[in-house]
N, C-alpha and C positions, 0 to 999 in steps of 0.2 A: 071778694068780688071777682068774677072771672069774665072774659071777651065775651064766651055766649052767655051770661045772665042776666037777667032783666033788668031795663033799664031806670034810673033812678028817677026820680020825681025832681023837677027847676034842673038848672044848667049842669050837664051832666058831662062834658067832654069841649075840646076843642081841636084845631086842626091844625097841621103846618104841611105847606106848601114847600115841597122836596123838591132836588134834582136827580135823585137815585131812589129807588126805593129799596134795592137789592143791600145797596152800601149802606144806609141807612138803618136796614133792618139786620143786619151784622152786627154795625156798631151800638144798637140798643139791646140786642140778644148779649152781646161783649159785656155788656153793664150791668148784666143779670135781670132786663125785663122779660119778662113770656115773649116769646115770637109773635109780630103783629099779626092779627088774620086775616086773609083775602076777606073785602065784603063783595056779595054776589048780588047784585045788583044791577038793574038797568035804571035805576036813579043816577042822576049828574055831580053825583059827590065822591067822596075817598075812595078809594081805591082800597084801601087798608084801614085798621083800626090794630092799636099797640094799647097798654097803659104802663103806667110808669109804676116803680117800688111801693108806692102811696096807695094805689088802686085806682087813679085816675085815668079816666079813660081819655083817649086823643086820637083822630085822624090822620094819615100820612095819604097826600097826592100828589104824584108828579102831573099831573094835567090840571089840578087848581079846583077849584070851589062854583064853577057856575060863571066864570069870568069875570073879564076886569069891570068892575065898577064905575059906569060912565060919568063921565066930568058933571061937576054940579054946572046948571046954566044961572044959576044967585053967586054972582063972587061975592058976597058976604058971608054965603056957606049956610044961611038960616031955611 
């Protein structure tokens, strides 16, 4: 599986919210992953996309996912 190859079918990556992208994409390139690649994009998501030794693919943002998830107004949480 590679960065630009098509995408799998069900849940196929996830993301984490950084503070570096630069240091980050160092220390995963250090570990022996492929270097993450710019996504070009004027969608509101990552910034980057990496995968890990396994071939899973994952997100890196330093500006986050669409923002913070507003307070539930049910303190039960249902």
């Amino acid at each position: 599986m590679r960065l630009d190859g098509e995408t799998p079918v069900g849940m196929n990556h996830f993301g984490f919210h950084i503070e570096d992208t630069a240091a980050t994409s160092e220390a995963l390139t250090a570990a022996g992953t492929p270097k993450p690649a710019e996504r070009f994009t004027a969608r509101p998501f990552a910034e980057y996309r990496a995968m890990d030794p396994e071939g899973n693919w994952f997100d890196l943002s330093e500006h986050g996912f669409g923002g913070a998830r507003p307070p539930s107004s049910d303190p039960a949480g249902s």
